[in-house]
N, C-alpha and C positions, 0 to 999 in steps of 0.2 A: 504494500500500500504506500503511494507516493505522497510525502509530505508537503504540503502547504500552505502557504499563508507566512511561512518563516522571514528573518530578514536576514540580511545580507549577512551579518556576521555569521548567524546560524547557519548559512549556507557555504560561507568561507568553510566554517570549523567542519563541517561536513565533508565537504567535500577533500580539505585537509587529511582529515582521519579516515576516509575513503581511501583516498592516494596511498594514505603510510600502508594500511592494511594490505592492498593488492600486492603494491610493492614489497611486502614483509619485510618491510626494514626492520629493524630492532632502535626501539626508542623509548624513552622516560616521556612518559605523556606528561605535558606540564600542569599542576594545578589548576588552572582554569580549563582549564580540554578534560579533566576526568569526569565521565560520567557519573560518578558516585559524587561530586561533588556536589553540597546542598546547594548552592547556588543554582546549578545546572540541572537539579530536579526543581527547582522552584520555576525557574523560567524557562529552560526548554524541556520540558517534560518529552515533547515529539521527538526532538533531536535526538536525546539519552533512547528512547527507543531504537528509534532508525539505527546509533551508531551501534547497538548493541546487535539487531538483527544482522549490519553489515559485518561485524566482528567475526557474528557466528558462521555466518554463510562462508565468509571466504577462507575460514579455519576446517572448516567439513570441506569445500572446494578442494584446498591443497591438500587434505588426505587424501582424497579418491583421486588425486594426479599420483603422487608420491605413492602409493598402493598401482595403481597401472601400470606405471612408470617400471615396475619392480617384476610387471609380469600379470600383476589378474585382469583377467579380461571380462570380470561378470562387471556389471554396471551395477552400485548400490540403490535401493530404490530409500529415499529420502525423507524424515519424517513420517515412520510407520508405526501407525495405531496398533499395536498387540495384544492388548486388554479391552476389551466392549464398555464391561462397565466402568472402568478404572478412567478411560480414554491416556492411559500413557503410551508416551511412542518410545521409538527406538531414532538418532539421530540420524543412523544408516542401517540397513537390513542388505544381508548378500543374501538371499532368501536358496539361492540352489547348494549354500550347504549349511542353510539356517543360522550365520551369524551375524551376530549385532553389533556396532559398536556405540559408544556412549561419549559423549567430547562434552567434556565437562572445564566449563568457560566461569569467568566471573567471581575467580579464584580471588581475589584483587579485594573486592566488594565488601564491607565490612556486613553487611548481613544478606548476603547470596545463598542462593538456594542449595550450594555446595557446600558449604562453608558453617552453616549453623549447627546444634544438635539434631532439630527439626530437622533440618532439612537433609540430614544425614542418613536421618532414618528414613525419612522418605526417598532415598535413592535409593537406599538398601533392600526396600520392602517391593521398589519397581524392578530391581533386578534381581531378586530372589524369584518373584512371580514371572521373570521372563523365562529365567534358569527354568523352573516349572513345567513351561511351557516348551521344553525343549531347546529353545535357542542356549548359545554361545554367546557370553556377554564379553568383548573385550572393553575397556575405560581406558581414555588417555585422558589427562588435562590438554586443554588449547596448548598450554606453551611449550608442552613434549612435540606438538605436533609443527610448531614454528618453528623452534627452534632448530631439529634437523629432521632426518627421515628415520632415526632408529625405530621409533614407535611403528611405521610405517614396516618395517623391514621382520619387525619381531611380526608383526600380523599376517603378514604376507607367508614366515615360517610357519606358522599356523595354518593359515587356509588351506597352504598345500598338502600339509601334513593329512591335513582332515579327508575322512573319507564322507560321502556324497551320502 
């Protein structure tokens, strides 16, 4: 969903943090550019969104390059519902040898949904019930998967290892 109505800094800083992200440079985001910061929840609610979705999107992008890149050729299918009633997804599903991976972002965030008790248990209770469910859960944080391609490389020993 495309943002608007924003002004021009919002748009500067966007697009800013757009740029860095594709690019995967490595950078100290400065106090006023952190999402978490109250100021930036007080007045760009939208923008803190937006940059958060673009964070996430080009962090699952670069794994399924870096996982190809390596050799697999199944294409992940994206954001998949596993639970009817629960509605939890999966960030990525390789559905033809039923595994999942889980790219947990937001580490940074002083009360993220990673990072809390809560919210700890509530990861653990979404990937128990996928375990359940048959699937193979693998977890990286975002920045195992920035950083370089090992997390990519350990998966990819897996996949193949796996049988069908």
């Amino acid at each position: 969903m495309p943002i608007t109505n924003i002004t021009q800094e919002e748009a500067r800083i966007l697009l800013l943090l757009k740029h860095l992200v594709e690019t995967r440079a490595q950078y100290v985001k400065p106090k006023h550019l952190k999402p978490t910061d109250d100021y930036v929840k007080l007045h760009y609610p939208k923008l803190k969104d937006e940059i958060n979705r673009q964070i996430e999107s080009s962090v699952r992008r670069l794994f399924i390059q870096q996982v190809y890149r390596l050799g697999v050729e199944e294409r992940p299918v994206c954001e998949v519902v596993f639970h009817p009633r629960r509605k939890w997804r999966f960030d990525l599903l390789y559905p033809r040898k039923k595994i999942a991976v889980e790219i947990h972002g937001g580490r940074y965030l002083k009360k993220g949904g990673h990072n809390t008790p809560g919210g700890l248990l509530k990861d653990w209770e979404k990937i128990n019930e996928g375990q359940n469910q048959g699937f193979d859960v693998y977890q990286f944080a975002s920045d195992q998967i920035q950083i370089n391609d090992q997390s990519a490389q350990s998966f990819v020993r897996y996949y193949n290892a796996k049988k069908t």
